[in-house]
C-alpha positions in Angstrom: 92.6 -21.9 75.0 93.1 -18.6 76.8 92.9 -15.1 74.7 96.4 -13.6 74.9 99.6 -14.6 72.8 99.9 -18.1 73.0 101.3 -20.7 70.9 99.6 -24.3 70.0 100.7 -26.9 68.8 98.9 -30.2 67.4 101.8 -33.0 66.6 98.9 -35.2 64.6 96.7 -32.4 63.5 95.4 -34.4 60.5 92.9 -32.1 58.6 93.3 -29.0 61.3 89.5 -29.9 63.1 91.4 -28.7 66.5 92.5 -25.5 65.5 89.3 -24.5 63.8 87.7 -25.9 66.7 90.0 -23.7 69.4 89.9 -20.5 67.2 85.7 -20.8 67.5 85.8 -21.5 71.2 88.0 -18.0 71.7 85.2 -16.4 69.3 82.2 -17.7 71.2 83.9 -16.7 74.6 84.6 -12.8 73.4 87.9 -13.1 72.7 88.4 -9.5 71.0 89.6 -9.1 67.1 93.1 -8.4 68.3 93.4 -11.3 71.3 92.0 -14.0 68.0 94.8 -12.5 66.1 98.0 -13.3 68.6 96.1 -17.0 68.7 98.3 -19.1 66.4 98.7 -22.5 65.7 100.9 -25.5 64.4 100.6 -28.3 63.0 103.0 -31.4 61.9 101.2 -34.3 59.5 102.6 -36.8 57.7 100.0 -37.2 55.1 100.6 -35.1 52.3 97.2 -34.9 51.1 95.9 -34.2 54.6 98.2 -31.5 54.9 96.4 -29.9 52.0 93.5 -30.2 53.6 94.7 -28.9 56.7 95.8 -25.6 55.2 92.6 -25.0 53.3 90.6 -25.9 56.4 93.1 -23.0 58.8 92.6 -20.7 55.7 88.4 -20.9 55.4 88.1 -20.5 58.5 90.0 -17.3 59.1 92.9 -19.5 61.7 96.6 -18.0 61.7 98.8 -21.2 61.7 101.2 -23.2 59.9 101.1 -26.7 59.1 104.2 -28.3 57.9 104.5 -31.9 56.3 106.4 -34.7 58.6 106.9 -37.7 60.9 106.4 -36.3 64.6 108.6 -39.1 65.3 111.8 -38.5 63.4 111.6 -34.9 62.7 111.1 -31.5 64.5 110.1 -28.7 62.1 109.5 -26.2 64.6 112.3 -26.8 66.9 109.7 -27.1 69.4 111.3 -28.7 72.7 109.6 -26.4 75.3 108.3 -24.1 73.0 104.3 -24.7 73.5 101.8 -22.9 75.9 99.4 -25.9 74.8 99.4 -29.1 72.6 96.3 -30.5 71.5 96.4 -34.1 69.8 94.5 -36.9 68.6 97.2 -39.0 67.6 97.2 -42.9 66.1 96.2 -44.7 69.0 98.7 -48.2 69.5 100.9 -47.1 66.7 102.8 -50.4 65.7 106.5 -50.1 63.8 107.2 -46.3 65.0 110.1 -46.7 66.8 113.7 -46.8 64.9 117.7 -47.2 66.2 117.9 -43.8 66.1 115.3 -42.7 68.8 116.7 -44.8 71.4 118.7 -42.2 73.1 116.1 -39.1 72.0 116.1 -36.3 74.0 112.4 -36.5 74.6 112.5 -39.3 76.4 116.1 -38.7 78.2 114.6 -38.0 81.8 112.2 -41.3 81.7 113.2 -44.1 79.4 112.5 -45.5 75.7 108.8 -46.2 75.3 108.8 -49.7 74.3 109.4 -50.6 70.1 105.5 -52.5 70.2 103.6 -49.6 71.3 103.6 -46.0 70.0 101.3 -44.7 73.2 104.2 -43.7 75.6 106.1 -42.2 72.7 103.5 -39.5 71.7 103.1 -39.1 75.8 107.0 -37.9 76.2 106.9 -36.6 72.8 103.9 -33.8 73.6 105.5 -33.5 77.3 108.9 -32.4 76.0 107.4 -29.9 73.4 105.2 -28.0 76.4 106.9 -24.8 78.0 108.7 -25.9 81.5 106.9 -23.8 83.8 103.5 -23.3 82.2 102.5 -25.6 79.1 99.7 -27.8 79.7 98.0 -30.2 77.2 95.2 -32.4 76.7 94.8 -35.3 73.9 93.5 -38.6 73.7 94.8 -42.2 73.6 93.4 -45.7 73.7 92.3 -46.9 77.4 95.0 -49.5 76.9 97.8 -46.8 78.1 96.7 -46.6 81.6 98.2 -50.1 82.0 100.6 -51.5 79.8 103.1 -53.2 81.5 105.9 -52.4 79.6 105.3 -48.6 80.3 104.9 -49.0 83.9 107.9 -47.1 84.7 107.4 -44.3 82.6 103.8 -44.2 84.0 105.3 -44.1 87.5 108.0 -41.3 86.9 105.1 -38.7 85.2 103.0 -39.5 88.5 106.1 -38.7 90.2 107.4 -35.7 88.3 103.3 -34.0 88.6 102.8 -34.2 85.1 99.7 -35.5 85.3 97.0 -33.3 85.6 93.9 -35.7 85.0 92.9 -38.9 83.1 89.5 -38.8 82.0 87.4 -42.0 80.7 85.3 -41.4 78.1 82.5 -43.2 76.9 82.7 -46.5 74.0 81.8 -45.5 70.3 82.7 -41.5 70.1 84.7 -42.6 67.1 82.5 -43.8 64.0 86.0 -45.5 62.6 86.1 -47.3 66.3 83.8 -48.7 68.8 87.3 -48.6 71.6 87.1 -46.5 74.7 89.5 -43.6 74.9 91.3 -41.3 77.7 91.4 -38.1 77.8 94.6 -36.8 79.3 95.9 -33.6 80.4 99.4 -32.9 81.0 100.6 -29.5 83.4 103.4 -28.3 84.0 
């Protein structure tokens, strides 16, 4: 993140670790008192509990955000379509039973196609895509290696190469996670 008024948005944010995480990185890089104040964040969770934990975590640690309890999936709180300088995620990798009849003709995924119903991947891919600003947003998050070649998402693959969505694809090394020994990607999204 850049010091200036932008807005963030983490569609997974679990217990807030990004946001804390970004507000220390402006800190550490002299972002002035007022530049840390315009920085502001949101969040969307699912897990009650965690949500809790997300809004004590924002407020010890001095963060300006909100954090609202819901499905990503089914729900916009924020009425965020193109509304986000950045989005940050970490979000379920291979997510199995998201999709429901009433996605399938979603706006989010209205200039590609439906992700497919046995693979959440794709879904938060057009999902964080449609909630970045059209002619700046940019955002980076992680999935399991397995996205770079489903076959089922090979279109969709094909159309944000061919739209220049995608910025970069990054490999990362096995065992970052201690709940998971899988590799992950690291991609970034532009604008």
């Amino acid at each position: 993140p850049q010091p200036g008024d932008k807005k963030f948005l983490d569609p997974a944010c679990g217990s807030g670790g990004m946001f804390v995480q970004a507000a220390r990185y402006m800190h550490a890089h002299n972002a002035n008192e007022a530049e840390q104040m315009k920085f502001r964040c949101y969040g969307v969770e699912k897990e009650p509990d965690t949500v809790k934990l997300a809004k004590m975590n924002l407020l010890l640690n001095n963060v300006r955000g909100d954090i609202t309890e819901a499905n990503s999936f089914y729900s916009d709180p924020y009425n965020a379509f193109g509304a986000f300088d950045y989005v940050m995620a970490n979000p379920p990798f291979n997510l199995k039973s998201w999709y429901d009849s009433t996605l399938e003709h979603d706006p989010r995924w209205a200039d590609y196609q439906t992700p497919p119903e046995s693979n959440g991947n794709y879904a938060w891919i057009l999902h964080i895509l449609s909630h970045l600003k059209k002619q700046s947003g940019m955002a980076g998050f992680l999935l399991a290696n397995g996205a770079l070649n489903d076959s089922d998402t090979l279109e969709i693959r094909k159309k944000l190469i061919q739209n220049d969505k995608v910025e970069a694809i990054i490999v990362l090394p096995r065992e970052l996670f201690i709940t998971t020994d899988i590799s992950v990607t690291l991609w970034i999204l532009n604008q």
